[in-house]
KEFI-512397 format. One record per residue (C-alpha): x, y, z; chain; residue in one letter. Coordinates in steps of 0.05 Angstrom, whole numbers, m for minus. Each point is the difference from the previous one (the first is absolute). Last residue first. Example, Ala and Ser with C-alpha at 12.3 -4.5 7.8 and 13.67 -1.06 7.14 Angstrom:
<pts>
(pt (273,m21,143),A,S)
(pt (m27,m69,13),A,A)
</pts>
This chain:
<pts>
(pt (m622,m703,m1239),A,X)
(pt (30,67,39),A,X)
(pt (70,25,m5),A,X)
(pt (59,19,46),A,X)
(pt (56,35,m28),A,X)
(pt (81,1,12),A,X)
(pt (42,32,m48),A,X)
(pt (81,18,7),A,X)
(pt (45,45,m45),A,X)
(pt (64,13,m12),A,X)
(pt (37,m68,16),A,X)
(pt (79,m5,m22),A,X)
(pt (9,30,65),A,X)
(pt (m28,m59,45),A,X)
(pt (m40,m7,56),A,X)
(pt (m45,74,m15),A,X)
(pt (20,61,29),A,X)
(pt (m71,36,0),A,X)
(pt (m38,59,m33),A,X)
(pt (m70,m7,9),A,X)
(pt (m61,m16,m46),A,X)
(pt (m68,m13,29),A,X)
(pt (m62,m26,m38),A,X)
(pt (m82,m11,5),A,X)
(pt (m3,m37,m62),A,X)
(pt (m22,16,m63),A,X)
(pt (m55,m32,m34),A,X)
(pt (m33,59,m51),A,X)
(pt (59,m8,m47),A,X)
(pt (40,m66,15),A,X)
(pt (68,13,26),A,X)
(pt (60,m14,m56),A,X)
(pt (5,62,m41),A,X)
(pt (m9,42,54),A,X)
(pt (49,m41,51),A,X)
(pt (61,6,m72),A,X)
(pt (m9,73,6),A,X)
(pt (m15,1,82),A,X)
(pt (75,m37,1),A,X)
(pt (21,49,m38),A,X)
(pt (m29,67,38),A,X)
(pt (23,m29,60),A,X)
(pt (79,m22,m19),A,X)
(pt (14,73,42),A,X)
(pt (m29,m26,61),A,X)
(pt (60,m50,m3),A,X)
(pt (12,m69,24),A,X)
(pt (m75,m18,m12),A,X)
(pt (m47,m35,35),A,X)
(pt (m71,m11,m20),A,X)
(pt (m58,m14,52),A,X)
(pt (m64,m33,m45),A,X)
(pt (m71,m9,26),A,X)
(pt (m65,m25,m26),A,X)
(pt (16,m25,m66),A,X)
(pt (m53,m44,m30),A,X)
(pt (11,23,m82),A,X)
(pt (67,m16,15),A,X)
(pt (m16,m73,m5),A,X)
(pt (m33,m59,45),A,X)
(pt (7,m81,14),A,X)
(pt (64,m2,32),A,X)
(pt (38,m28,m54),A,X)
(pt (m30,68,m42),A,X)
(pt (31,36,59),A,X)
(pt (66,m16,m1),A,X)
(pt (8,10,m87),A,X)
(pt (m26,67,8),A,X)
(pt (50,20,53),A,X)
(pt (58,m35,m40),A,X)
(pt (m20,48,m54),A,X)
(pt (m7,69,49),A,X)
(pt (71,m17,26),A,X)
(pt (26,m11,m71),A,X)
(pt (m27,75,m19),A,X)
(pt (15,27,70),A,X)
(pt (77,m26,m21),A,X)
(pt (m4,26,m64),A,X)
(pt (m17,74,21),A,X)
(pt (36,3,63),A,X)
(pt (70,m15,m55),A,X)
(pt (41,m61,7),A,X)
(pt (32,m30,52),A,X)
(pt (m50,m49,6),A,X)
(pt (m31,m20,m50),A,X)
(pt (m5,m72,m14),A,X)
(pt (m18,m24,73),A,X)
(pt (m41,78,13),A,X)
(pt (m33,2,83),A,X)
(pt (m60,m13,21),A,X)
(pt (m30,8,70),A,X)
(pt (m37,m59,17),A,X)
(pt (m74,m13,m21),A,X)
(pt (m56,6,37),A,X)
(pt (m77,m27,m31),A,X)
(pt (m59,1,26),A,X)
(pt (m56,m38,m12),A,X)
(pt (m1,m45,63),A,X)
(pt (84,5,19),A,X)
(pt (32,m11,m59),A,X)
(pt (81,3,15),A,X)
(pt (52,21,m59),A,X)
(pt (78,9,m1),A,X)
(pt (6,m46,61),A,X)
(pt (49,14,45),A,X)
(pt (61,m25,49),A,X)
(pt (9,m66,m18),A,X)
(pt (m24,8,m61),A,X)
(pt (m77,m14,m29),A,X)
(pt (m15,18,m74),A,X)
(pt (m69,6,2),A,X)
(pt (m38,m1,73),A,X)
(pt (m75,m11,10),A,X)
(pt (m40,3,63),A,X)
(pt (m66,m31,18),A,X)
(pt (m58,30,31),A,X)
</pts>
């Protein structure tokens, strides 16, 4: 089997396809951060979306997702802006915990894994 990697760094890739599935790195908001839990899960969900499709696949594939947020008490927005995202009858298995993330303008970080 071969392996895949999109956007390659010297010290990660934000996608690899390995067979037909699909990891992506944790996500963090460019544009947003700073800003509300709401708006940055909303960018984070977008640049999401746009990962996949280069590798092939959509949110309609999701397998797995862990979320991190700053703040339990950002849940119930992030899940708002999750909800409207996720595609109805495909959700993922899914954790969310409550982490320091590597920067404080940074809320909230997604990582998923997605089939072909």
């Amino acid at each position: 089997m071969t392996i895949q990697r999109f956007e390659t760094g010297p010290r990660m890739s934000q996608a690899v396809v390995h067979g037909n599935t699909v990891y992506l790195a944790g996500i963090v908001a460019n544009k947003t951060a700073g800003d509300s839990v709401s708006k940055q899960t909303q960018e984070v969900l977008s640049i999401i979306d746009g990962h996949l499709a280069k590798a092939g696949t959509d949110k309609s594939k999701l397998l797995a997702a862990t979320i991190y947020l700053t703040d339990m008490k950002t849940f119930a927005d992030m899940n708002a802006a999750w909800d409207a995202w996720v595609s109805a009858g495909n959700t993922p298995a899914r954790a969310t915990v409550e982490v320091k993330l590597a920067a404080p303008q940074y809320n909230v970080e997604i990582m998923v894994t997605a089939a072909r």
